[in-house]
N, C-alpha and C positions, 0 to 999 in steps of 0.2 A: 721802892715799890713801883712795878711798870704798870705802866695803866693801857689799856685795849685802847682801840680805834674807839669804841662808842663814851667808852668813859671819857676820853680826848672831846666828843662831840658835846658832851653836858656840860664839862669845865667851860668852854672857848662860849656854850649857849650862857650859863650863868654868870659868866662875865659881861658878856654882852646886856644882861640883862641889868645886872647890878650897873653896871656903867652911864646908863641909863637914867637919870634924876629928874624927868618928865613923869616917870611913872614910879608906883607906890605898887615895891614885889611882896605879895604875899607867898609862904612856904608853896602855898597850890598854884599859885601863877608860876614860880619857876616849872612844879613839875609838868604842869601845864607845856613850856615852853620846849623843855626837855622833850619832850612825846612827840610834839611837834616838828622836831629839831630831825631829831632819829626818824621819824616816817619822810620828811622830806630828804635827807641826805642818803640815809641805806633801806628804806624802806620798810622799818621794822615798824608794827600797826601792834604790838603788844603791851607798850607804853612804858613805864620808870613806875617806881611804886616811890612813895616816899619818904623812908625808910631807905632807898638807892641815894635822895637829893640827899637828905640831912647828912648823909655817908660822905656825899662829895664835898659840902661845905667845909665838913669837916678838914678831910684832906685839903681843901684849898687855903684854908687856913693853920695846917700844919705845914712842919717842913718837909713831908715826907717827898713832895716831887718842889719842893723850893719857891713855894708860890709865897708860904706866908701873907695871904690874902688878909688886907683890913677887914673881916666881913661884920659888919655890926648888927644890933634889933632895933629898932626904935619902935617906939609907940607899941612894944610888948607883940608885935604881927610882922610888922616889915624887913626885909632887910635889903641891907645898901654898902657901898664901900665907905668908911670914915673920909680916904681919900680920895675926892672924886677926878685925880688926875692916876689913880693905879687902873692898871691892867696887868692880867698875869702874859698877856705876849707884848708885854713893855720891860721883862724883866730882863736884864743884863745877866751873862754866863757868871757863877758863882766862880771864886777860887777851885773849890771842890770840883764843880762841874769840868773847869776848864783843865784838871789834871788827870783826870779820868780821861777825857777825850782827848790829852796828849797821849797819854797810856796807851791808849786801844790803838791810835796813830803809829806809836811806836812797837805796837806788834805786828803789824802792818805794813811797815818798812822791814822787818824781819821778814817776813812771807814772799818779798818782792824777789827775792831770788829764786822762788820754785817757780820750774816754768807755769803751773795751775796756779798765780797769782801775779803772773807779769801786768795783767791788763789791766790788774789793780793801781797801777802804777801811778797814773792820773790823778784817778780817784782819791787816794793817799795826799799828794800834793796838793790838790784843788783843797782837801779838811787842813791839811799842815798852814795854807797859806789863811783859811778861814778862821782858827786857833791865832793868827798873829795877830790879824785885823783884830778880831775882838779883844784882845787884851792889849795891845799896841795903839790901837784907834789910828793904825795908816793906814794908805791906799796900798790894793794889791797889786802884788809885784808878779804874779804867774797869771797868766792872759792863755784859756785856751779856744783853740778855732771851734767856731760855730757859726750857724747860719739860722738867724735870726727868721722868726714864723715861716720856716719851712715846710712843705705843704707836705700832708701826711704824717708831720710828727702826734698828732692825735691820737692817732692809730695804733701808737706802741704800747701801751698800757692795756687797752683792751686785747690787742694780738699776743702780749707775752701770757694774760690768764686765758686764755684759749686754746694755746699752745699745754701750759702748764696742766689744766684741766683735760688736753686730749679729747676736746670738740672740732666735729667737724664743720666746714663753712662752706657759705653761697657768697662768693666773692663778684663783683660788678668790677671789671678791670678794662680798664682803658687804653691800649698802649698808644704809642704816640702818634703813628702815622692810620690810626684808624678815627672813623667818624662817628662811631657809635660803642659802648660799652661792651663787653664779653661776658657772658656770665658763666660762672665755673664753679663745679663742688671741688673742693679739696680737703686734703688732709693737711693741716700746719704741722711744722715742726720745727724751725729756727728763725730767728732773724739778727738780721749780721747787720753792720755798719759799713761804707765803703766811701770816703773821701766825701763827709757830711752828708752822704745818702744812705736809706735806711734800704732794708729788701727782706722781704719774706721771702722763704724758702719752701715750698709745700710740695703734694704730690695730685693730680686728677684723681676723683674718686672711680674713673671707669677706665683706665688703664694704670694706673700708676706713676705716671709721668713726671717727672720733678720739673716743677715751673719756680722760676725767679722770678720776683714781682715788685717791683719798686712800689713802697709805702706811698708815693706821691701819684701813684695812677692808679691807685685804689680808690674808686667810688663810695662803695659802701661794702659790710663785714654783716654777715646774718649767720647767727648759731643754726644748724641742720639736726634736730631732735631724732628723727627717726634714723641717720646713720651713722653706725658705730664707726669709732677711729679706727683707723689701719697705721700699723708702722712700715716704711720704705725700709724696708732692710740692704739694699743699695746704696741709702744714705746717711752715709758713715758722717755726723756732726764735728766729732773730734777732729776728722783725719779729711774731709774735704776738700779743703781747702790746700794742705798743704801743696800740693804740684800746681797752682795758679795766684796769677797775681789780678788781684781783684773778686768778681763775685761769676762770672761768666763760665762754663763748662759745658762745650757742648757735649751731647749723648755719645757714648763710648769712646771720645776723646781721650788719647792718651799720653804723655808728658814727651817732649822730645828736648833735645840735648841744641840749645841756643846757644853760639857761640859770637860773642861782639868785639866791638876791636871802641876803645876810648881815649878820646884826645890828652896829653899830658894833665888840661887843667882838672878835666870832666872825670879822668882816672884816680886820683886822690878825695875826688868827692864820691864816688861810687864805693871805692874801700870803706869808706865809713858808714855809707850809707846803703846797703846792697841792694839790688833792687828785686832779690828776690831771697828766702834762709837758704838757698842750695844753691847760691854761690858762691863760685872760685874761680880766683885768679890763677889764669894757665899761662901767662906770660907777660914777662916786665920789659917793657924795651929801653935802649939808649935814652932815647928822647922823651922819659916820663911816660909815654902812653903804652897803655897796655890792653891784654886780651883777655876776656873772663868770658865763665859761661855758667848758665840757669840751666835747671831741669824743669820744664814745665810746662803746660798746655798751653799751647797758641791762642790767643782768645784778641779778642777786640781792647780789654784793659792793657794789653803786653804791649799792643801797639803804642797806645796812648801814654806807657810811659818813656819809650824807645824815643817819642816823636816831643817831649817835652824838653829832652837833653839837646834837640837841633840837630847841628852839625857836631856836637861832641862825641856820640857813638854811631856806629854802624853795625846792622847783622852780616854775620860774615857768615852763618847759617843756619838753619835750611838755607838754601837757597830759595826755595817758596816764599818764604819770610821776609827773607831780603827785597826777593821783587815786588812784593807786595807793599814794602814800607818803601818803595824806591817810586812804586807808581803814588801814592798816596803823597809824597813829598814834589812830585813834579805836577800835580795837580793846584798843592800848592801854591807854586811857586807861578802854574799860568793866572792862579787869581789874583796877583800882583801886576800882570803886565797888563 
């Protein structure tokens, strides 16, 4: 039996309440608590009837969602836990529970071969490796990157239902070498992750303009009631990204054919690891190093990861390209001297 967000919010309140052995719950002080609970978390001012509580006891003390709560009367009014060390979010994954969520895991690992379920890919492993811990009781063995209280991660939860709902916003954005905030209406419509940085993706409400907006120079987010959403039909979600590496696209930019040249060692890591889906190897040499090339917008990210490899690759062209990463490497190299 799935229980709703609010019915979640009355079990977690009646717990709290029964856990409680300072105080003496009578049937009306839970609903009491309950009405309380829901106007403070989602704002509903229409309250539980009681008739809703005595329902939930019930359930809390059946096994329909696995609580089996002690919940006892006493003195023919009150009620309290028998034991005053239970909690229902003290309880351990059932057998039951824990083959169910192997289950869904293992349909899931099924899916991971269509490309519309690659990204799941994590996701899967992070529950695979959470299913061990709890029935294992080890430490985890799958560690993924993250960047602890990153500024702007706030903001994804509110921007994904805004997006979802097709509201428009008054954005307060700050970019980095400016001294005072921007304010802009836009229309949302993605947000992407890019090396533990988040970015909204939106359009100007007075030209249509597609702005990227780093979550972390976002001031503040205001819903715009009197103007209706507009879709970017320019901006293709699916297929975006595919010609660049990273989040960067300038206006009618269009994919050009990069061709680099990698040292023996930097060429067997590149094979594995591409640095962009539209590459290929165009030549193997003698001495392990070889030539490949990308299809794809020149942007400020291509650079950044040209210039990560060091001296193991070089653009062999555009030529624009090339000179470009060739001044930006000699600039470098005079902050050393």
């Amino acid at each position: 039996m799935p229980a709703n967000k609010n019915a979640l919010i009355r079990y977690k309140t009646i717990d709290n309440c029964l856990r409680n052995r300072y105080r003496r719950w009578t049937i009306d002080d839970l609903v009491d608590a309950c009405c309380d609970a829901l106007y403070d978390m989602e704002g509903i001012s229409k309250g539980v009837s009681l008739r809703t509580v005595q329902g939930d006891l019930q359930i809390m003390r059946s096994d329909k969602l696995g609580y089996y709560a002690p919940i006892e009367v006493y003195d023919n009014k009150y009620y309290r836990y028998s034991d005053p060390n239970y909690s229902i979010t003290n309880m351990p994954m059932s057998q039951n529970d824990y083959m169910l969520m192997q289950e869904a895991v293992d349909v899931l690992r099924q899916l991971q071969d269509f490309d519309q379920f690659s990204e799941a890919a994590d996701v899967v492993s992070r529950l695979q490796d959470r299913l061990a811990i709890t029935q294992k009781r080890r430490k985890p063995i799958i560690h993924f990157d993250s960047v602890a209280d990153l500024k702007g991660l706030r903001l994804l939860n509110p921007l994904y239902n805004h997006i979802a709902c097709q509201q428009t916003l008054q954005i307060s954005y700050r970019p980095y070498k400016a001294e005072q905030a921007l304010q802009m209406t836009v229309y949302p419509y993605l947000l992407k992750e890019y090396r533990n940085r988040w970015f909204l993706f939106a359009s100007k409400c007075e030209d249509m303009a597609l702005q990227t907006l780093a979550l972390d120079r976002i001031v503040s987010v205001e819903v715009v009631e009197n103007i209706p959403w507009r879709e970017n039909l320019n901006f293709d979600t699916e297929h975006y990204f595919d010609d660049i590496i990273g989040v960067t696209k300038p206006v009618g930019a269009k994919p050009y054919a990069v061709t680099f040249w990698a040292s023996p060692t930097t060429c067997k890591y590149i094979e594995t690891k591409p640095l962009h889906p539209s590459q290929k190897l165009l030549k193997e040499n003698a001495d392990g190093s070889g030539m490949f090339q990308i299809e794809v917008v020149i942007n400020l990210e291509m650079f950044s990861v040209f210039m990560s490899y060091g001296s193991g690759v070089r653009i062999l062209s555009p030529e624009k390209a090339a000179n470009y990463l060739k001044g930006i490497l000699a600039d470098a190299v005079k902050a050393y001297e």
